[in-house]
C-alpha positions in Angstrom: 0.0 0.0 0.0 3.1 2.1 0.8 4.6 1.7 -2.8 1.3 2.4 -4.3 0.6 5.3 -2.5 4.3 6.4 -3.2 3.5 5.8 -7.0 0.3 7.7 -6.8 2.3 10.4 -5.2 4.7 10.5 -7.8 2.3 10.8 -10.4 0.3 13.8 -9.4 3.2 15.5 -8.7 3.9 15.4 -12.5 0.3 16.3 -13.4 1.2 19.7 -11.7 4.6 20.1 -13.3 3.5 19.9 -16.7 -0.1 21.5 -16.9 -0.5 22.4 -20.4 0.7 18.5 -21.3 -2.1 17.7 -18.8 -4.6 19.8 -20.1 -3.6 18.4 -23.9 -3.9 14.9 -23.0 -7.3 15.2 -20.9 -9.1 17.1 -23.9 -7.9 15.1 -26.4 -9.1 11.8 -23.8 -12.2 13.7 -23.0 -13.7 14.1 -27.5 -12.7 10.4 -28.0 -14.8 9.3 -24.8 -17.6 11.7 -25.3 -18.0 10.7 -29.5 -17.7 6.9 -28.0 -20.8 7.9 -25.8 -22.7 10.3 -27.6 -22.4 7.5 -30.7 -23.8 4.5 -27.7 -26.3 6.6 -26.6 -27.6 7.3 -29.9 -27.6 3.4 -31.0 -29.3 2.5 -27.8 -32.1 5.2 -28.3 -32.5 4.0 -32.0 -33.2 0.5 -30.8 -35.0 1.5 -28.1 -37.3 3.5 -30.5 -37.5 0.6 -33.0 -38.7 -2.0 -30.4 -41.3 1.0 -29.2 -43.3 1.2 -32.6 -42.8 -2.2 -33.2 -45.3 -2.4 -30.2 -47.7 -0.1 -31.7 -48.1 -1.0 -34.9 -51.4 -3.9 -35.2 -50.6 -6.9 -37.2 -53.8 -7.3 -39.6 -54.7 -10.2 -41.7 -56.4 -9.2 -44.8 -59.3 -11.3 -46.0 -60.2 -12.6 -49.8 -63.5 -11.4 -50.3 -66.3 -13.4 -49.3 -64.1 -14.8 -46.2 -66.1 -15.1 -43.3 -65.2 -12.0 -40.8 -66.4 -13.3 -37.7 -64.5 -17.0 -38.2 -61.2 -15.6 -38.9 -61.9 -13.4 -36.0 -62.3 -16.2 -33.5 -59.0 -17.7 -35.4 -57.2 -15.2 -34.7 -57.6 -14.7 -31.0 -57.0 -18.5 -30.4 -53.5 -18.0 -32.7 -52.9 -15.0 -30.3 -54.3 -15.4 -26.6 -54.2 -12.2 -24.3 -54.2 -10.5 -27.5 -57.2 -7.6 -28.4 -58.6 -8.2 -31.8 -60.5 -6.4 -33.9 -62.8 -7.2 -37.1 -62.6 -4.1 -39.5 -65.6 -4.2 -42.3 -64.9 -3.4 -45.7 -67.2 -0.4 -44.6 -65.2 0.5 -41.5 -61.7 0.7 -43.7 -63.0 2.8 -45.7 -64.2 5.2 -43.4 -60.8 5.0 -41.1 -58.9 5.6 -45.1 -61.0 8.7 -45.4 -60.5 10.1 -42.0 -56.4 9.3 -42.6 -57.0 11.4 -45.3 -58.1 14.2 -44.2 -59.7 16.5 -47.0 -57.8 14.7 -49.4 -60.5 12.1 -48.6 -62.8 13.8 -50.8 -60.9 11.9 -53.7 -63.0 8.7 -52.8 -66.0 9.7 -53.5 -67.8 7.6 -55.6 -66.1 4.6 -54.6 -68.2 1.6 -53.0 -68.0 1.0 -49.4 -67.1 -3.2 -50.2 -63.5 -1.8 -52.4 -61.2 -2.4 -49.5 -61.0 -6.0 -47.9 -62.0 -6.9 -44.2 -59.5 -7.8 -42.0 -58.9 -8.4 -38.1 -56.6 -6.7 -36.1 -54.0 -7.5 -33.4 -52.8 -5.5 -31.1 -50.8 -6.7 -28.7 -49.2 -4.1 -26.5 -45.4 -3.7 -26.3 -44.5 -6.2 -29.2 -41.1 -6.9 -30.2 -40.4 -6.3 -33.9 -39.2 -10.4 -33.8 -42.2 -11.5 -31.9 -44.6 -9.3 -34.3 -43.0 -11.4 -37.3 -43.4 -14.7 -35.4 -47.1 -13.9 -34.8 -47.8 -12.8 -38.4 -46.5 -16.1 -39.4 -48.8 -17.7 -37.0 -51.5 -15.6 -38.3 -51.1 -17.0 -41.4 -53.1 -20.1 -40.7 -56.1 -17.7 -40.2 -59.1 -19.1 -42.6 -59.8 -16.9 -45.2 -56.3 -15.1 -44.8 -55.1 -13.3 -48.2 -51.9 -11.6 -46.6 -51.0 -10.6 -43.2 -49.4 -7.2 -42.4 -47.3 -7.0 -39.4 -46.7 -3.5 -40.5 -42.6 -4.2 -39.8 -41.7 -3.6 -43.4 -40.3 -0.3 -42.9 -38.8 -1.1 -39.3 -37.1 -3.3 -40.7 -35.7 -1.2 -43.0 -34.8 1.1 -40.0 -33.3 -2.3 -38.2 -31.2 -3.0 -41.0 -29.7 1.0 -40.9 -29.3 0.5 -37.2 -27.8 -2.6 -37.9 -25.0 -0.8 -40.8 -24.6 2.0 -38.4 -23.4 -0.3 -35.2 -21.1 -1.7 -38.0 -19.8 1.3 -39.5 -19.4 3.2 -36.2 -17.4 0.5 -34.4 -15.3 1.2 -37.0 -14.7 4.8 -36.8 -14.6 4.2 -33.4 -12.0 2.4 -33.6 -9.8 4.6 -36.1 -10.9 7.1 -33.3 -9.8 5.1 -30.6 -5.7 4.3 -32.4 -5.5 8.2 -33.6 -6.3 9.2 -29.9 -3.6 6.6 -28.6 -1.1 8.1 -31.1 -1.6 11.7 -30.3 -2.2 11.5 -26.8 1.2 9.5 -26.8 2.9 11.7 -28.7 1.5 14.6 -26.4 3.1 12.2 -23.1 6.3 11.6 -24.7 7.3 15.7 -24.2 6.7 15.4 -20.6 8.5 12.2 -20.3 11.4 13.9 -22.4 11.3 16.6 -19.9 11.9 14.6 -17.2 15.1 12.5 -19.0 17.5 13.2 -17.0 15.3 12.7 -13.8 14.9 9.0 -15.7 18.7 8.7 -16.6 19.7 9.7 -13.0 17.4 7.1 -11.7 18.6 4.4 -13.9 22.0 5.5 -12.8 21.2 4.7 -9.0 19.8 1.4 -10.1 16.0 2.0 -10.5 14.1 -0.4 -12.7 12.0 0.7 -15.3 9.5 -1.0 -13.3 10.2 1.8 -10.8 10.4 4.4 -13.5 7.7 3.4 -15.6 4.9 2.6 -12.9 4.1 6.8 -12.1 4.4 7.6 -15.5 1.5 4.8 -16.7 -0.3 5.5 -13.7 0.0 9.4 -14.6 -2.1 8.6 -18.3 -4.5 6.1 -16.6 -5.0 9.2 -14.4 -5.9 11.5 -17.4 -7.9 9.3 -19.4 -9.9 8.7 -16.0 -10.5 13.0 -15.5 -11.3 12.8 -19.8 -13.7 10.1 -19.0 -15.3 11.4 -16.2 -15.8 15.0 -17.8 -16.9 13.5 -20.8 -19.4 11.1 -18.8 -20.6 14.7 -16.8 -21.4 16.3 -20.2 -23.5 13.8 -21.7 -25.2 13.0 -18.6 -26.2 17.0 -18.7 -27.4 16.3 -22.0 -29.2 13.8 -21.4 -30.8 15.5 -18.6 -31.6 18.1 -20.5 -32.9 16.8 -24.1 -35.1 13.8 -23.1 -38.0 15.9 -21.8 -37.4 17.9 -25.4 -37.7 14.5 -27.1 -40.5 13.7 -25.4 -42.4 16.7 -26.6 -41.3 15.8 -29.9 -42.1 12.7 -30.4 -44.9 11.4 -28.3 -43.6 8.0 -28.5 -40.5 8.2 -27.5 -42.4 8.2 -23.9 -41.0 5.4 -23.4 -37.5 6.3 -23.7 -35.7 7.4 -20.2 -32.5 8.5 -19.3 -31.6 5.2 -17.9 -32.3 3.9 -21.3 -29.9 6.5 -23.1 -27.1 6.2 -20.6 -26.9 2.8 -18.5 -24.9 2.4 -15.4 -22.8 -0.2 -17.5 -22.3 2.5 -20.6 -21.2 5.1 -18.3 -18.2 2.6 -16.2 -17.7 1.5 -19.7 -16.9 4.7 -21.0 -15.1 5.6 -17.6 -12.6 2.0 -17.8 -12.5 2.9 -21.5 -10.9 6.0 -21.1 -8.6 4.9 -18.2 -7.4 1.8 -20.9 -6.9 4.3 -23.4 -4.9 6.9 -21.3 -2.9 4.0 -20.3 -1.9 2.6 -23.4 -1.2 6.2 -24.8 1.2 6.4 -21.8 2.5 2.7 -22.5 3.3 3.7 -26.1 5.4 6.5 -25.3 7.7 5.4 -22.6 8.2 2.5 -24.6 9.7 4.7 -27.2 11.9 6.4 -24.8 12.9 3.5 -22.9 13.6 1.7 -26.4 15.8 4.9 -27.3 17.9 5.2 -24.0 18.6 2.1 -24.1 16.0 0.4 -21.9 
């Protein structure tokens, strides 16, 4: 406890010695965290969303004409039990199309009341978007069935975006995550060049680089921790601050909270992250020097 207190010591005492190295290495740590979160937080709400209107939207089975409404009715609640399901007349579609419309339904005058099929409805509240297609398939089997809409085809669209997105941003991430390292090492190696012949006079007496090295990669764990944590601090305010917007915006989006934007296990993610990513930076350039002095 002695040794690591020592260590600790020695670290924070070069955190004061070399502020603007400091200051460098914590802002660069702190946009590499905050893009990591801002670009999780954004993923999670998209998926979040997604399984929300999956939930909303009915799945309807369509009849052929002639099918008989109140049969495929009772079908369909024994296919889905707890479920609420509703037979639509060819009468009442057409007068839910019109009101959709608004006073562009005037365009249907003129059309019969019996041109749009009869269908029955399914609503089943909060519905994943994979158990809506596994109860569409069920569906199916309805008598009388002509096609079944589980209304998904444009979520899954959205699913398949969300699903390039993750893909595409683990990979920037990524870049984000080496170009970070790089510069933040670069940025450490002037403060460890500073301190040379500190180092060399150490080496001298017999120190290790054990000895040598274990205050300097404490010293970046230290300031990819204070990135992290400011970076966790800002989108926390954010987050405070734009869900209840959200929620005016989009009614339902309700559903989303702050817990959901930013999990306990996103925001020690992000904190660990940014420690591991200080620390390597660090790593990276005391290896350098200790390659060069001979080490």
């Amino acid at each position: 406890m002695h040794a690591l207190l020592h260590t600790l010591r020695r670290a924070v005492d070069a955190l004061r010695r070399a502020p603007f190295v400091t200051v460098v290495a914590v802002g660069t740590l702190f946009v590499a965290v905050l893009l990591t979160g801002a670009f999780a937080a954004a993923l999670g709400a998209g998926e979040r969303l997604l399984a929300a209107w999956a939930g909303e939207v009915p799945v309807s089975v369509y009849l052929v004409r002639g099918a008989d409404l109140e049969v495929a009715r009772s079908a369909a609640e024994k296919l889905a039990p707890g479920a609420a399901v509703e037979a639509v007349t060819p009468r009442d579609a057409m007068r839910r199309l019109r009101a959709s419309l608004g006073e562009q339904g005037r365009v249907l005058d003129g059309l019969g009341d019996d041109v749009l099929p009869a269908s029955v409805e399914v609503h089943v509240r909060g519905l994943s978007l994979s158990r809506a297609r596994a109860l569409a398939a069920r569906l199916r089997e309805v008598p009388g069935a002509a096609e079944v809409d589980d209304g998904a085809a444009w979520l899954s669209r959205l699913e398949n975006l969300l699903r390039q997105g993750r893909v595409v941003g683990l990979a920037l991430l990524a870049l984000v995550a080496v170009a970070t390292a790089i510069l933040v090492s670069n940025t450490l190696r002037l403060a460890v060049y500073a301190r040379r012949e500190e180092i060399e006079i150490m080496k001298l007496v017999g120190a290790t680089d054990g000895y040598v090295s274990a205050p300097i990669l404490l010293e970046g764990a230290l300031q990819g921790l204070a990135g992290a944590a400011l970076a966790v601090g800002v989108l926390a305010a954010s987050t405070w601050a734009l869900v209840p917007r959200l929620h005016e915006a989009l009614p339902i989006a309700a559903r989303i909270t702050r817990a959901d934007l930013l999990p306990g296990s996103l925001l020690v993610a992000l904190l660990l992250g940014g420690t591991a990513l200080g620390l390597v930076a660090s790593a990276l350039s005391l290896r350098r020097f200790l390659r060069r002095s001979g080490g």
